[in-house]
N, C-alpha and C positions, 0 to 999 in steps of 0.2 A: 141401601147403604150397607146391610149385614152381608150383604152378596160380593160386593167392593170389596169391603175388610176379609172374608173368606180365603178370597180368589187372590187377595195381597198375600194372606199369611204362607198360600199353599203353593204361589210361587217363590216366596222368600224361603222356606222350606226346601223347597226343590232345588230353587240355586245352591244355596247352602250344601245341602246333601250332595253336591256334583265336584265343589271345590272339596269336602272329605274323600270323596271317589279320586280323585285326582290326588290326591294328599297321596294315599292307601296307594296308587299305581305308582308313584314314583318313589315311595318308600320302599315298597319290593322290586323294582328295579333296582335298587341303590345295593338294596341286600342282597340281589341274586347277583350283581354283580362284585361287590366284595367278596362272597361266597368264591365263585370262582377263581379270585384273583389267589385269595389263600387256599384254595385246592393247587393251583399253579404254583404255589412258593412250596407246598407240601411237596409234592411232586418233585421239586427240585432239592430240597433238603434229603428226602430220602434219597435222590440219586447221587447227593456228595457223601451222603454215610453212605452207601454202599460201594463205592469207590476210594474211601477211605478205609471200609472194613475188607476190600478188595485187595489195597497198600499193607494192610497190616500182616494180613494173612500170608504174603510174599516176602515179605521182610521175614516174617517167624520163620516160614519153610527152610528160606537162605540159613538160617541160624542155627535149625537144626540139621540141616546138611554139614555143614561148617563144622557143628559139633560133632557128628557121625563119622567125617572126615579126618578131625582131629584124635579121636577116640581108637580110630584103627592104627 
């Protein structure tokens, strides 16, 4: 009988333990995959600031031609 209750406890244990293993794998999937997603919006937010700090730096140059222009 103690051999029965044993052999119950150490497979209810083991199941147990598998649905955590499972919990834990699909928890870092979830995260490696959000990770990435906001590495990908990073990536594109630095590529509109640098396109905007791209616009600006052309717009100033025009401005100070303009003024060098005006000034002769």
């Amino acid at each position: 009988m103690r051999l029965v209750q044993f052999t119950s406890l150490l497979l209810l244990s083991a199941a147990l333990s598998a649905c955590g293993l499972g919990e834990t794998a699909a928890t870092a999937a979830t995260t490696a995959n959000l990770q990435a997603q906001q590495a990908q919006q990073a990536q594109q937010q630095m590529q509109q600031l640098k396109q905007q700090v791209d616009a600006a730096n052309v717009q100033n140059q025009q401005r100070l031609d303009d003024a060098l222009k005006q000034s002769q």
